[in-house]
MARDO-644393 format. One record per residue (C-alpha): x, y, z; residue in one letter. Coordinates in steps of 0.1 Angstrom, whole numbers, plus 5000, padded with zeros to 4 digits. Layout:
<sites>
XYZA;...
</sites>
This chain:
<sites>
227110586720X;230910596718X;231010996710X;228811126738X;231510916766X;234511106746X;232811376754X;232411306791X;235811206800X;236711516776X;235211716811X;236611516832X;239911616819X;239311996819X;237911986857X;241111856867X;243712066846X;241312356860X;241312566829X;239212616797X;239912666757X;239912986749X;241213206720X;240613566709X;238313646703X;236813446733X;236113116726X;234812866749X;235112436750X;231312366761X;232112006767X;235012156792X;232312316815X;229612016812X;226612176789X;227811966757X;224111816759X;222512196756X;223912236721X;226011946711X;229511946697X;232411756693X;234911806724X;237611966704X;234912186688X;235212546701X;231712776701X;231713186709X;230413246742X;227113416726X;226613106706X;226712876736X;224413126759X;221813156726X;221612756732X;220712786765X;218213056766X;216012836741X;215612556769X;215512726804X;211812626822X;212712626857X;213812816888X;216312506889X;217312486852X;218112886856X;220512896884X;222212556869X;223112786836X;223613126852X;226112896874X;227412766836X;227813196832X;229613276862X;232312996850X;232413116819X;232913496827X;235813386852X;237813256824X;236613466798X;236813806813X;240213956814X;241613936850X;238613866862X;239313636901X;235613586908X;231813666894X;228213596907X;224713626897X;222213796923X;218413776913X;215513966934X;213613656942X;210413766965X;211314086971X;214813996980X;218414006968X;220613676969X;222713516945X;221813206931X;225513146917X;229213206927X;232513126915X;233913096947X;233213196988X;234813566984X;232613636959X;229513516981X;230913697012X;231613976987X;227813986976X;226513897016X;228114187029X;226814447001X;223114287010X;224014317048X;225114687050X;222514757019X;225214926998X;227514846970X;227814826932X;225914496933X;222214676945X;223214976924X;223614796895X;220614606905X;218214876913X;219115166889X;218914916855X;222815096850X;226614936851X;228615016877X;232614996869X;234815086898X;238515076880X;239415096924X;237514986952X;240215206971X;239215526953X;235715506964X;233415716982X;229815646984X;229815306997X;231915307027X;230814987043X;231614787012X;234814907000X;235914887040X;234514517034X;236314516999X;239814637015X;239214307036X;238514017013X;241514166991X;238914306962X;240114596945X;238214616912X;234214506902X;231914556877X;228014526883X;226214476850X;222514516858X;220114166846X;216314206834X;213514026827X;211114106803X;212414476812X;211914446847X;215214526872X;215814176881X;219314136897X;223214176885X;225613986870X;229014076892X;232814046886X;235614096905X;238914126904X;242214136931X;243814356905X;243014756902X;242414856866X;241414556863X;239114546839X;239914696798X;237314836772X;237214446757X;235914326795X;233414586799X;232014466763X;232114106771X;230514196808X;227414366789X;227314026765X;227213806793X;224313986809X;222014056777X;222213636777X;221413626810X;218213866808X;217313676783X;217613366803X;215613506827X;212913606807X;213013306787X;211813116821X;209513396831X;207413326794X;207312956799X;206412996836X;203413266834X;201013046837X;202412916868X;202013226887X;205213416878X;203013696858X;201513746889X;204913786905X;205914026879X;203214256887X;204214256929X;207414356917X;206314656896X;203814756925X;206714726947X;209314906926X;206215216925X;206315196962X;210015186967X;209915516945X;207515686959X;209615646993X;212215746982X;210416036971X;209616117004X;213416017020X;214816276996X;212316577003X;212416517041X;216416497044X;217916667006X;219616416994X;219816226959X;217915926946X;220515736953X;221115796989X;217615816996X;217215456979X;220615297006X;218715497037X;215715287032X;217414937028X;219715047060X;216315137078X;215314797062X;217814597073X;217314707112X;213614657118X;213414307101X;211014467072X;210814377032X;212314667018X;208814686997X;206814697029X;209714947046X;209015157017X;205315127021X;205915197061X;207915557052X;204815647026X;201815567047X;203415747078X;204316067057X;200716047043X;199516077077X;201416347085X;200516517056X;196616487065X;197216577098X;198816887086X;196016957063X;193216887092X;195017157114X;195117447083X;191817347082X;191017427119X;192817767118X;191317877089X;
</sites>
């Protein structure tokens, strides 16, 4: 019994001096950030981030167990990752993006205002299943509303590493940084590492918790995903644009009348449906 209260005061003490163990390459204290009990080690004993994650992902069984270790990520990524000054975890849950961790409130306004204005790295990196690295926020151009909002809250670097589960787009794992060029070759590796753990996280829960309905869940998001495609579809015949565009017009449109974006979507490919037949009905007529 003695060991395990070393290891608590062990925490205590690294709360308070407000930093973490770590060598290159990166290794992290787990008793420093309180998840000694997920795989358990001696508090002096230092673990590689991917060995402490793997520990994790073996355990996770709950909407509430998940967002306690992808909060256990975010701190590790803020003292792992180079200059990093901030990270968060956003997760579509019900058809909708919020995040379910943050290292601090710019980072949540940060993520707010990309999910208020329907553009940023955060949703790219969330829809598109891609990274998004922007070396400067200040040398930006498709996202005007967020690096306006960026220029504000003093960001000036990020990087959106997109999060899966079971290979379904299911959120992004975000850092930022006050610093432009922020971010080196060895940050954009350890980025990419932090997210595979946390897909696997994700889809560690979504295995243990099928039964529970979350299958069924699964399948409302690829319907909706089809849906959100197929308007997009129609947003980028009607107007020219890319996929891209097409895909920040429909959460802006979204966003104003109150709707899901799924049932938005679904709105913009029932009414050019009905156009469609109606068009069809009068060639008909005049033939």
């Amino acid at each position: 019994m003695q060991e395990p209260e070393q290891s608590s005061e062990a925490a205590t003490t690294g709360e308070q001096q407000g930093h973490l163990d770590v060598v290159s390459p990166p290794l992290v204290n787990s008793a420093a950030i309180g998840v000694g009990e997920i795989e358990p080690v001696a508090s002096a004993e230092l673990v590689r981030p991917e060995q402490l994650l793997s520990g994790m992902s073996s355990i996770i069984s709950s909407e509430v167990l998940v967002d306690t270790v992808l909060r256990c990520i975010v701190t590790l990524v803020s003292v792992v990752v180079g200059r990093a000054d901030g990270a968060s975890v956003t997760l579509d849950r019900g058809g909708k993006l919020q995040t379910v961790a943050s290292s601090n409130e710019t980072v949540a306004q940060m993520d707010a205002a990309q999910y208020e204005t329907g553009e940023g790295p955060c949703l790219d990196a969330a829809r598109t299943g891609s990274a998004v690295h922007l070396d400067s926020v200040d040398d930006e151009r498709r996202w005007p509303s967020f690096t306006s909002r960026a220029g504000l809250l003093g960001i000036r670097a990020v990087v959106s590493s997109p999060l899966s589960a079971h290979g379904i787009p299911a959120g992004a794992l975000n850092i930022y940084s006050q610093s432009v060029g922020a971010f080196e070759a060895r940050d954009l590796v350890l980025a990419q590492l932090f997210a595979s753990e946390a897909s696997l996280i994700l889809s560690s829960s979504l295995s243990f918790a099928s039964a529970t309905g979350l299958t069924s869940r699964v399948q409302e998001a690829l319907v909706a995903r089809r849906v959100i495609a197929q308007a997009e579809g129609v947003i980028i015949e009607r107007e020219g644009i890319a996929a891209e565009e097409a895909y920040t017009v429909i959460r802006r449109i979204s966003i104003t009348s109150g709707r899901t974006l799924r049932d938005e979507a679904d709105v913009i490919v029932r009414s050019a449906t009905t156009q469609t037949e109606a068009g069809d009905g009068r060639s008909g007529r005049d033939g």
